[in-house]
C-alpha positions as a Python dict, from the first residue, in 0.01 Angstrom:
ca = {
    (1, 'X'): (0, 0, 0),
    (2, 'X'): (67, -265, -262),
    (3, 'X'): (375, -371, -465),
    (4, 'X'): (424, -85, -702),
    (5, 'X'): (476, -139, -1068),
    (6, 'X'): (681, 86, -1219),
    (7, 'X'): (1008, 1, -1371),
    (8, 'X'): (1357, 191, -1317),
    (9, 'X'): (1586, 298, -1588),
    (10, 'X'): (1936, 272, -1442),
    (11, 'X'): (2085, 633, -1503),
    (12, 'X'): (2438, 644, -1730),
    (13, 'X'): (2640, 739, -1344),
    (14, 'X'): (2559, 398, -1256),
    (15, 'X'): (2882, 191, -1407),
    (16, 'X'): (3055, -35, -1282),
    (17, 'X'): (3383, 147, -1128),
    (18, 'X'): (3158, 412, -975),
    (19, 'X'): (2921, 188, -744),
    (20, 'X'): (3130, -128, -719),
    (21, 'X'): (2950, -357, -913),
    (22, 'X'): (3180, -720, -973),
    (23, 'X'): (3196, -738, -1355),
    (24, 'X'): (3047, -581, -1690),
    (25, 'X'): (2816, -839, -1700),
    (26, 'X'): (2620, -685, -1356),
    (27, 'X'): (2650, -393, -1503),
    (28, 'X'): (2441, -508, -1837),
    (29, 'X'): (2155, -611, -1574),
    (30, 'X'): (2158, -329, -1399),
    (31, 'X'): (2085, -100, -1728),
    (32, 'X'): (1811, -327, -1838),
    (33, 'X'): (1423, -247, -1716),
    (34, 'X'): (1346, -435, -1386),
    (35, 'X'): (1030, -404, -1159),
    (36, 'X'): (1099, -153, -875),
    (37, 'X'): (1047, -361, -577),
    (38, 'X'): (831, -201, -269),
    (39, 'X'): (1026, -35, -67),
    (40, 'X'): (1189, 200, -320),
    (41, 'X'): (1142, 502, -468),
    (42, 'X'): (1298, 732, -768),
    (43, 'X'): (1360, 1064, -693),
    (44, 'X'): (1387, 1306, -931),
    (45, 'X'): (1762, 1340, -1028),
    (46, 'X'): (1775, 962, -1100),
    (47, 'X'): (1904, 799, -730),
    (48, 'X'): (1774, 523, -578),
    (49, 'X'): (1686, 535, -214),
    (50, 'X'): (1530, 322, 92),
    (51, 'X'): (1179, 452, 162),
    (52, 'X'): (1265, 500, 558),
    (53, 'X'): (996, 610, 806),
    (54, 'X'): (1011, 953, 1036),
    (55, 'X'): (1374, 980, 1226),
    (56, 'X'): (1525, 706, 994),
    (57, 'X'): (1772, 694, 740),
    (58, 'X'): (1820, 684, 407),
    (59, 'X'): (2132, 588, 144),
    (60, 'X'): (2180, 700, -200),
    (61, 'X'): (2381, 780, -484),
    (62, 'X'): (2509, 1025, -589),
    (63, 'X'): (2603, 1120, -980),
    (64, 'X'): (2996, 1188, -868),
    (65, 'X'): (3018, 799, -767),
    (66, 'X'): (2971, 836, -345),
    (67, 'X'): (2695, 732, -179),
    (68, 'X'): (2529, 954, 102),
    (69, 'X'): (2315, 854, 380),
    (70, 'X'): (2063, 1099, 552),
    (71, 'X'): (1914, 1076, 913),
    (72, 'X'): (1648, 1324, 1037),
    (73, 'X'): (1668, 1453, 1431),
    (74, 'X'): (1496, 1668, 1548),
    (75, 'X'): (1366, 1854, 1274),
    (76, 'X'): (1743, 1909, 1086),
    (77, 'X'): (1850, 1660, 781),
    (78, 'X'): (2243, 1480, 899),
    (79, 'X'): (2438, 1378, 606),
    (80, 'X'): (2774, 1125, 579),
    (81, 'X'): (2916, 990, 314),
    (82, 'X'): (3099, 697, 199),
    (83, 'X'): (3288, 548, -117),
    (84, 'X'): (3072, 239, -91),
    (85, 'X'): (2718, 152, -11),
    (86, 'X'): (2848, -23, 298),
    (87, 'X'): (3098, 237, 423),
    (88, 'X'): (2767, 496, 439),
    (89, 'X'): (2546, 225, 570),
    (90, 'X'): (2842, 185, 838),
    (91, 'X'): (2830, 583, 936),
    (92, 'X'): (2444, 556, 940),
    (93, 'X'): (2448, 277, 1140),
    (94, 'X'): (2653, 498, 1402),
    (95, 'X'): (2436, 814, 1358),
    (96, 'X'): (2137, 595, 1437),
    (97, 'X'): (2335, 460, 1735),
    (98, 'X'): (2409, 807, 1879),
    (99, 'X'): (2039, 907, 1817),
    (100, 'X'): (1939, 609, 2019),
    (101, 'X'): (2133, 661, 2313),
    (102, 'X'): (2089, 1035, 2333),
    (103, 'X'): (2423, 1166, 2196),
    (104, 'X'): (2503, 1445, 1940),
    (105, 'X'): (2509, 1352, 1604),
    (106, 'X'): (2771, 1596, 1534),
    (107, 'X'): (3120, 1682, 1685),
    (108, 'X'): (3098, 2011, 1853),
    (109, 'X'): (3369, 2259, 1648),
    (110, 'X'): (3406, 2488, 1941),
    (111, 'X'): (3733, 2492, 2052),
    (112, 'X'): (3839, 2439, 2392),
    (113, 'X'): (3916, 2762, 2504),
    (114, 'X'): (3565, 2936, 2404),
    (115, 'X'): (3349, 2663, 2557),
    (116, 'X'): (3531, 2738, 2875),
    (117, 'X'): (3475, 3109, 2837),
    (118, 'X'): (3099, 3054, 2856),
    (119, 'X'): (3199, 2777, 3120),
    (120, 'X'): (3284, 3039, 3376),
    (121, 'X'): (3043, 3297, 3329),
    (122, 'X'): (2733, 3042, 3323),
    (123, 'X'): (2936, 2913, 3658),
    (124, 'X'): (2992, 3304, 3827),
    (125, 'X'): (2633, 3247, 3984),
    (126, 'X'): (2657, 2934, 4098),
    (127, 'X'): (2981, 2978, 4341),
    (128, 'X'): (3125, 3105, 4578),
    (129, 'X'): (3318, 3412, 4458),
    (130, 'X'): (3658, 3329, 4599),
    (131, 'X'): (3537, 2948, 4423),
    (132, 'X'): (3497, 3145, 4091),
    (133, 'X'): (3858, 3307, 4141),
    (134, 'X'): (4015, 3005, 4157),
    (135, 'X'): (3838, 2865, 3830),
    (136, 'X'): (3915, 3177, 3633),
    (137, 'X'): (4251, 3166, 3775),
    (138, 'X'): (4345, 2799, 3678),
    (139, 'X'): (4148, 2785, 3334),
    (140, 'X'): (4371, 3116, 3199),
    (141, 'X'): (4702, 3033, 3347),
    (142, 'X'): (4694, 2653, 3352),
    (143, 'X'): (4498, 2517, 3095),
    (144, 'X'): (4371, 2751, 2800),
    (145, 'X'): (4751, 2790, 2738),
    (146, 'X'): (4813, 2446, 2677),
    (147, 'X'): (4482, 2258, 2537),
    (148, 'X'): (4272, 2542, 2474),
    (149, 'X'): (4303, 2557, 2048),
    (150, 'X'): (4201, 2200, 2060),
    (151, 'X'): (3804, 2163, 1987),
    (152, 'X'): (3649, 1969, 2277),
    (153, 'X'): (3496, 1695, 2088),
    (154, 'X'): (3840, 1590, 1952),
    (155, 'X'): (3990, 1659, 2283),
    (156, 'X'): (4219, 1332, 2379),
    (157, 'X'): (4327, 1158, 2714),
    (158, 'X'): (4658, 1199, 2542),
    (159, 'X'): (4620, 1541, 2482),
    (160, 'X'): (4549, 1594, 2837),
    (161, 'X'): (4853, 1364, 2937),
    (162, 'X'): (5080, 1555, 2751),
    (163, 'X'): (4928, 1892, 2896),
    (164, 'X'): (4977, 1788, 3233),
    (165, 'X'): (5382, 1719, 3138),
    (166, 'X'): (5417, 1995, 2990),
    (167, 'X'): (5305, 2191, 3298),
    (168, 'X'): (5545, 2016, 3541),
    (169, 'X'): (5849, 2069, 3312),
    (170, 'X'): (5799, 2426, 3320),
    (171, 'X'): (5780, 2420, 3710),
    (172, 'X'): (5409, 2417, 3863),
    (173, 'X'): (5353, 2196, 4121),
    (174, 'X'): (5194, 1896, 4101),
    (175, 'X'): (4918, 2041, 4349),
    (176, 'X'): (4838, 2320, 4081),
    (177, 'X'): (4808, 2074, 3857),
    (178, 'X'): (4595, 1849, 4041),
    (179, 'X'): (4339, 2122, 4059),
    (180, 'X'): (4332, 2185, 3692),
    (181, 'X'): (4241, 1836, 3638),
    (182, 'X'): (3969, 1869, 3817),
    (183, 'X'): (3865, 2178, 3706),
    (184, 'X'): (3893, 2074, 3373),
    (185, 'X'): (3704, 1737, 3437),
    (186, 'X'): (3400, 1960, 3612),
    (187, 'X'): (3381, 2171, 3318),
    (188, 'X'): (3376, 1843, 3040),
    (189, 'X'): (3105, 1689, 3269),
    (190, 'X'): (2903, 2002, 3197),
    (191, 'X'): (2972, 1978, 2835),
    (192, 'X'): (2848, 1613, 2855),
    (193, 'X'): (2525, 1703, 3025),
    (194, 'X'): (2465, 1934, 2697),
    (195, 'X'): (2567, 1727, 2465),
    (196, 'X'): (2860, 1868, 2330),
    (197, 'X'): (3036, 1570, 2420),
    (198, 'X'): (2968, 1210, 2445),
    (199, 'X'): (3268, 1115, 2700),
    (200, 'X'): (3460, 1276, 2951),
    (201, 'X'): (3865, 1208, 2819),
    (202, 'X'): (3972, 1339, 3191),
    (203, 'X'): (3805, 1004, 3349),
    (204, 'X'): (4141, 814, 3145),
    (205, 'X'): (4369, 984, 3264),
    (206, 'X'): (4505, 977, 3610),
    (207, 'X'): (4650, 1343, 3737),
    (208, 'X'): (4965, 1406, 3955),
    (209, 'X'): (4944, 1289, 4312),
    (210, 'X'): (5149, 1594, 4521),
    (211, 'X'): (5317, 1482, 4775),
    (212, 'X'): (5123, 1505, 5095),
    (213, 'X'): (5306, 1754, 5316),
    (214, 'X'): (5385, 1718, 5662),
    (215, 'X'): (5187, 1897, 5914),
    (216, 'X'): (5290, 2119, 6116),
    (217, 'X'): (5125, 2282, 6458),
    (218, 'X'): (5278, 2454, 6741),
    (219, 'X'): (5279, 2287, 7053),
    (220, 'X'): (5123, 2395, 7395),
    (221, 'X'): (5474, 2575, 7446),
    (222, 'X'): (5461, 2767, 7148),
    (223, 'X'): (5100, 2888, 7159),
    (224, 'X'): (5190, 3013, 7500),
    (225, 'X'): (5479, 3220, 7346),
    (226, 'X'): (5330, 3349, 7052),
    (227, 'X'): (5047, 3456, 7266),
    (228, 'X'): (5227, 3614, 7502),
    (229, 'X'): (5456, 3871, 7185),
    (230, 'X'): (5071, 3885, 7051),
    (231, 'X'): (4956, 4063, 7351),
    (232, 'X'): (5158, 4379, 7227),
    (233, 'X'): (4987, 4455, 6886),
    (234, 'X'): (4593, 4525, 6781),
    (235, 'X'): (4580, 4168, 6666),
    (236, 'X'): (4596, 3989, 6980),
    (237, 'X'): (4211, 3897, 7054),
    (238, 'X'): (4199, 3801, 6676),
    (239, 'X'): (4507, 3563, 6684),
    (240, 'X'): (4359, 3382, 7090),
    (241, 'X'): (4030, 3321, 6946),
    (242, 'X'): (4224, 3159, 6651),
    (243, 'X'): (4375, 2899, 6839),
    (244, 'X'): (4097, 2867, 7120),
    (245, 'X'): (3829, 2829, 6888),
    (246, 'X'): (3992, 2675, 6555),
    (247, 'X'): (3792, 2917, 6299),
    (248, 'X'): (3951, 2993, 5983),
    (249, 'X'): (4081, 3366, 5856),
    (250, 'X'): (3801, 3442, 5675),
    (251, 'X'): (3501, 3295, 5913),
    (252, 'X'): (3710, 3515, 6206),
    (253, 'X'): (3740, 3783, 6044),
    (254, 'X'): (3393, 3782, 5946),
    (255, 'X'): (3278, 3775, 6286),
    (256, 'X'): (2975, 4009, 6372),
    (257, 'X'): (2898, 4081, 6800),
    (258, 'X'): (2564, 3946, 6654),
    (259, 'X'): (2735, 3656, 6598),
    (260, 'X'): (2892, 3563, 6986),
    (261, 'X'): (2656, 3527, 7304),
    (262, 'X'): (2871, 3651, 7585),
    (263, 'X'): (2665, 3505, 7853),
    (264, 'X'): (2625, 3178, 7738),
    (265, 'X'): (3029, 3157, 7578),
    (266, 'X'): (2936, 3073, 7230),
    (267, 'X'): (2978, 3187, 6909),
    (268, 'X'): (2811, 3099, 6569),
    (269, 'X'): (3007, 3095, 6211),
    (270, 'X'): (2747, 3265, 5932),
    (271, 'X'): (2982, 3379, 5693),
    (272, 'X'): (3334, 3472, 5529),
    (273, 'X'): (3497, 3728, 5393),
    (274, 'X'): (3721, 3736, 5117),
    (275, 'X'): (3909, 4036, 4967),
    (276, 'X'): (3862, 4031, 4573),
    (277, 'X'): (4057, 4235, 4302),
    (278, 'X'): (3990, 4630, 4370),
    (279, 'X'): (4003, 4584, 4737),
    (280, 'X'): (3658, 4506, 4812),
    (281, 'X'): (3551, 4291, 5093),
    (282, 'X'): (3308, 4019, 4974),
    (283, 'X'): (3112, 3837, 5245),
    (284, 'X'): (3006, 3516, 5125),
    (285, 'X'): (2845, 3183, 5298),
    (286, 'X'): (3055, 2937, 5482),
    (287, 'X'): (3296, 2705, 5269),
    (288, 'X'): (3064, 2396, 5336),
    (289, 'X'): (2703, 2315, 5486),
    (290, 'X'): (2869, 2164, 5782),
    (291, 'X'): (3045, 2522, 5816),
    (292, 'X'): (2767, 2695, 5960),
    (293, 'X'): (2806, 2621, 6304),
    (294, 'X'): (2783, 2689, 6690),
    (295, 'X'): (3131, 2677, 6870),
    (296, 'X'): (3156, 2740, 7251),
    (297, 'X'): (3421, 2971, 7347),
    (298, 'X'): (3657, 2886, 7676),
    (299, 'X'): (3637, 3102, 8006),
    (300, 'X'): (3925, 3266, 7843),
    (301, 'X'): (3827, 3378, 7558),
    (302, 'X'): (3450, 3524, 7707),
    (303, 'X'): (3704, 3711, 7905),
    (304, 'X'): (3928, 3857, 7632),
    (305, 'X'): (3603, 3880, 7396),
    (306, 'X'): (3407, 4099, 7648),
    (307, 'X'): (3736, 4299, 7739),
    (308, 'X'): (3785, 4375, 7366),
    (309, 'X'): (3416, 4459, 7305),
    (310, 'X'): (3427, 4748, 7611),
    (311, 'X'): (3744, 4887, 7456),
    (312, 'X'): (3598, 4926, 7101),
    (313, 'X'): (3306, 5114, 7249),
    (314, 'X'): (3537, 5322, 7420),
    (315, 'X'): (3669, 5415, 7127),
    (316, 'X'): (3379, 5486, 6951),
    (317, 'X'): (3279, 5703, 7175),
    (318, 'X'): (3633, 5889, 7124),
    (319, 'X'): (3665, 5859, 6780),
    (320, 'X'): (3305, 5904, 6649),
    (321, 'X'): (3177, 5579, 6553),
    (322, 'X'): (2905, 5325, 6683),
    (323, 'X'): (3011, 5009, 6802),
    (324, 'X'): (2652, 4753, 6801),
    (325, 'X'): (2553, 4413, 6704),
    (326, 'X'): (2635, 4470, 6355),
    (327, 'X'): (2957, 4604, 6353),
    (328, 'X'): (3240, 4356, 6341),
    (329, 'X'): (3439, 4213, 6611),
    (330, 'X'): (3796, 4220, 6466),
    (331, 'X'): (3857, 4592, 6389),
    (332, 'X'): (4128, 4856, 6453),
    (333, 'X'): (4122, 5127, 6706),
    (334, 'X'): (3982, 5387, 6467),
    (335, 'X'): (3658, 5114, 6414),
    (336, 'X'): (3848, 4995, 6021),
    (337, 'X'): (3804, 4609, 5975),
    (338, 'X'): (4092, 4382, 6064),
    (339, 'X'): (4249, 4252, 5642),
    (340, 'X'): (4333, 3945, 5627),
    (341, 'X'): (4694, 4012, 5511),
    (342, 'X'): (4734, 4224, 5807),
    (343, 'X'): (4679, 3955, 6044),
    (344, 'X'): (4864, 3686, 5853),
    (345, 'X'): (5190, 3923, 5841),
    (346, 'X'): (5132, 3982, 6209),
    (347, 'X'): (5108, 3620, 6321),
    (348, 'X'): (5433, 3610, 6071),
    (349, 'X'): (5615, 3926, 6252),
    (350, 'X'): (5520, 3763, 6632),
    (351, 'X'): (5602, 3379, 6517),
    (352, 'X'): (5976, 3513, 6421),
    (353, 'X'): (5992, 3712, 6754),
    (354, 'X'): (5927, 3392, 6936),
    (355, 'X'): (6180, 3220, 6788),
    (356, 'X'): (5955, 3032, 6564),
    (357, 'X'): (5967, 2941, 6216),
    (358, 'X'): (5751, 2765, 5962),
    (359, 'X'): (5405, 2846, 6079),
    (360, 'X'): (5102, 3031, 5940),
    (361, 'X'): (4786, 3182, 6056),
    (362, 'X'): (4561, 2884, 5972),
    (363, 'X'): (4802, 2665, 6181),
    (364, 'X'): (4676, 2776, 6459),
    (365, 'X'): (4362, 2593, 6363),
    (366, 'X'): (4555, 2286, 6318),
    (367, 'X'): (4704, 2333, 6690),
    (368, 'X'): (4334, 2395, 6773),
    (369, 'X'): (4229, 2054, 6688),
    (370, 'X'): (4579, 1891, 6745),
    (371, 'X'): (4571, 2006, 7095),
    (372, 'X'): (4221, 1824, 7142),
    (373, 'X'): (4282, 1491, 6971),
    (374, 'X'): (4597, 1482, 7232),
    (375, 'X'): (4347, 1539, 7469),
    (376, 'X'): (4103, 1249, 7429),
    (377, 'X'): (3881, 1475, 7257),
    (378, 'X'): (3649, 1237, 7032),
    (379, 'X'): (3693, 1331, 6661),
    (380, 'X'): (3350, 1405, 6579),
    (381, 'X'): (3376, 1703, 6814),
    (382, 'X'): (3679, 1794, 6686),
    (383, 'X'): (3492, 1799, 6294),
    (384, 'X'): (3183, 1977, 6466),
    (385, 'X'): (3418, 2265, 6573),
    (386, 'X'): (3620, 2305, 6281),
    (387, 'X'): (3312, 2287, 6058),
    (388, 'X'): (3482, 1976, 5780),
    (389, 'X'): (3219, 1819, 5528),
    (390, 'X'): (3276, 1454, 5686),
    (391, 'X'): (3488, 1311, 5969),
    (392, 'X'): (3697, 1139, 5701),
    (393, 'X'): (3838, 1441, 5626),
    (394, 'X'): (3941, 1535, 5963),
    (395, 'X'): (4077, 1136, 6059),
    (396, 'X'): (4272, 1229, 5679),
    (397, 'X'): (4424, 1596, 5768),
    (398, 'X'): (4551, 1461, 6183),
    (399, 'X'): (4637, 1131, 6089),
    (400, 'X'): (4974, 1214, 6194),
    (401, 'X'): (4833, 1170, 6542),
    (402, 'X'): (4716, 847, 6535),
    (403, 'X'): (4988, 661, 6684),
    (404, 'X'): (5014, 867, 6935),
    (405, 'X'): (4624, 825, 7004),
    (406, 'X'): (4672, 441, 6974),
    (407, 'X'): (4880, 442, 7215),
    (408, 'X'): (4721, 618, 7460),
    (409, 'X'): (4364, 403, 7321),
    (410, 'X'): (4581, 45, 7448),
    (411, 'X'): (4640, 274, 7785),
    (412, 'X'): (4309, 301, 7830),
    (413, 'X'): (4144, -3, 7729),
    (414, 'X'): (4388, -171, 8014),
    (415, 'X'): (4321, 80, 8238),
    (416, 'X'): (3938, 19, 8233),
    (417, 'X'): (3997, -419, 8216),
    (418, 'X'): (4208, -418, 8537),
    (419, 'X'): (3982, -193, 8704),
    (420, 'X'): (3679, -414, 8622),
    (421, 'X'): (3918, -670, 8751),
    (422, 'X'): (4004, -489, 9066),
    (423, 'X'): (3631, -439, 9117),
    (424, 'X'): (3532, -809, 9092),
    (425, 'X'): (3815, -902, 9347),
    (426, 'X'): (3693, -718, 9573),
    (427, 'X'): (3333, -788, 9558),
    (428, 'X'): (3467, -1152, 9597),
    (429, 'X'): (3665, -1075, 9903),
    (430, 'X'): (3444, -872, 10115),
    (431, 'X'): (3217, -1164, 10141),
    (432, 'X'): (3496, -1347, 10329),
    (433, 'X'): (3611, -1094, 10536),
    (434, 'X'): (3269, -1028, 10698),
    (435, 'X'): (3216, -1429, 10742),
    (436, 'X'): (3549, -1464, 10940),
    (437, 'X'): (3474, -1103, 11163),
    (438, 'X'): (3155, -1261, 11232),
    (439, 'X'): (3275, -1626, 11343),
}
């Protein structure tokens, strides 16, 4: 299309004050006719405008003295405004900006606190329910109280700083608020992804480091004693597969006879359980991939396992109840499943009879693997039975062993030089020997 030729009366808003022209004498231009130059248009009520193509912007003025710019996306009309032309060309210059690099043109206006409502229940599916727990549990007690009337586009590294004070004044560990961090950060990424927000502000800010507590396992001696009080109560094949096998509560607890070949002294880790609110025993899939796993079982424990499995069928017959593949192998004597606070507080109750203090359930999974590393056992085994993610995380929990292993390492490594050594002396020798017997 060619140069148009119409000329443009300058309406009576445009003076001098009201769109920053320099002096009067500008302003006397302006009001006289002048050819509209391509590329413009007048509208209707007066304003002049940039003709802009599909998905660009345009600036204006308006009669009340500020100019407005407006950006299409997506079908919707985005308005800013500014005092000058160049302050509005400024905020269209960052609309356009955003639109080219994906972003929302728009700060969200949902607080904090109702993004993460919908947070959780888009995330119930997607976990683990014992996972989802934990979420619920640290978003209402640990960080809707103290960000959550803050919207989440204007949500600050400072603001998240400050939160995180706030929290250890008032006495939660550092741990606790560790994890809030980075359920917090999870839930941001999420709002990234969907364009609420254009930057995470938990990647600035650097969350309390708890100090890394000592662990603690009992000794060869002390398994041997807590064993031996065990043997007196209903949870003593529970609490020797524990430490001969390394499982944790839930996975053991979980157990099925399906689960454990007798004959061949294995056993293989399918599930959890976890007891929810109400009581109700939820079996759920193995913490991680690498939990799913076949253990082998020791002499031992085939022993106690098969001992315990005649017993409960015993009883069944007794009591009126079938005992089969399916049925679990932790139970009481009247066929009820073994909870896992009842075995904690009876490892507890037979710990303090032995004389022991300090120790838990699940560290008889740290003796477990404690016990092997001592051994020699390589640490890749030692993962495989436990059922950790990555060997870096079982090097990171027993690292408390490794001068101990070190040492015993430099043992070996001598060991194995001067017996090479040995062996070449007396390949050397024998020669010699059988040259003198024969002269």
């Amino acid at each position: 299309m060619g140069r148009r030729s119409q000329v443009f009366h300058a309406s009576p808003a445009l003076q001098p004050v009201a769109i920053g022209l320099a002096s009067k004498s500008d302003a006397c231009r302006v009001s006289k006719p002048f050819p509209l130059l391509s590329g413009f248009y007048s509208d209707s009520s007066g304003l002049m405008a940039t003709r802009r193509g599909n998905q660009e912007g345009s600036i204006t003025l308006r009669k009340d003295g500020l100019w407005v710019a407006r950006l299409s996306h997506e079908g919707k009309r985005y308005a800013v405004y500014g005092r000058t032309r160049d302050a509005a060309r400024q905020k269209l210059r960052e609309l356009e900006r955003k639109q080219d690099q994906g972003l929302p043109l728009v700060s969200s206006r949902v607080l904090l606190k109702d993004y993460l409502v919908g947070w959780l229940d888009n995330a119930k599916n997607k976990v683990r329910p014992k996972t989802y727990v934990d979420y619920e549990t640290t978003v209402r007690h640990h960080i809707v109280p103290v960000l959550g009337q803050i919207r989440i586009a204007r949500l600050t590294p400072e603001d998240i700083d400050k939160a995180w004070a706030t929290l250890l004044r008032e006495g939660v560990s550092a741990s606790v608020v560790q994890h809030a961090h980075l359920r917090l950060s999870k839930a941001l990424n999420d709002a990234m992804r969907r364009n609420l927000i254009f930057r995470n502000p938990c990647q600035a800010v650097s969350p309390p480091r708890p100090e890394r507590r000592e662990l603690r396992a009992p000794d060869a001696n002390e398994v041997h004693r807590l064993l031996e009080i065990s043997k007196e109560t209903e949870y003593y094949e529970a609490i020797y597969t524990a430490f001969f096998t390394g499982l944790r509560r839930g996975e053991l607890l979980a157990l099925k006879w399906m689960d454990i070949d007798l004959d061949m002294a294995t056993l293989y880790v399918n599930r959890s359980v976890y007891r929810a609110k109400g009581g109700q025993s939820i079996y759920q899939d193995p913490k991680t991939a690498k939990g799913r796993r076949l253990v082998s079982l020791t002499p031992s424990n085939v022993l106690i396992l098969r001992s315990l499995l005649e017993r409960q069928k015993a009883d069944g017959l007794l009591q009126g109840h079938a005992v089969n593949e399916a049925s679990l192998v932790f139970s009481y004597r009247d066929g009820r499943p073994i909870l896992p606070r009842g075995i904690s507080g009876a490892f507890t109750k037979a710990m303090r009879r032995a004389g022991l203090k300090g120790y838990r359930l699940h560290d008889a999974r740290h003796a477990h693997a404690s016990l092997m590393l001592k051994q020699g056992v390589h640490p890749k085994i030692v993962q495989e039975r436990l059922g950790h993610s990555r060997i870096e995380v079982t090097l990171d929990v027993y690292s408390h062993l490794a001068p101990g292993l070190q040492e015993a390492a430099a043992l070996r490594f001598e060991e194995g030089l001067n017996g090479a050594r040995k062996s070449m002396t007396e390949e050397l020798i024998q020669p010699q020997l059988v040259q003198k017997l024969v002269q």
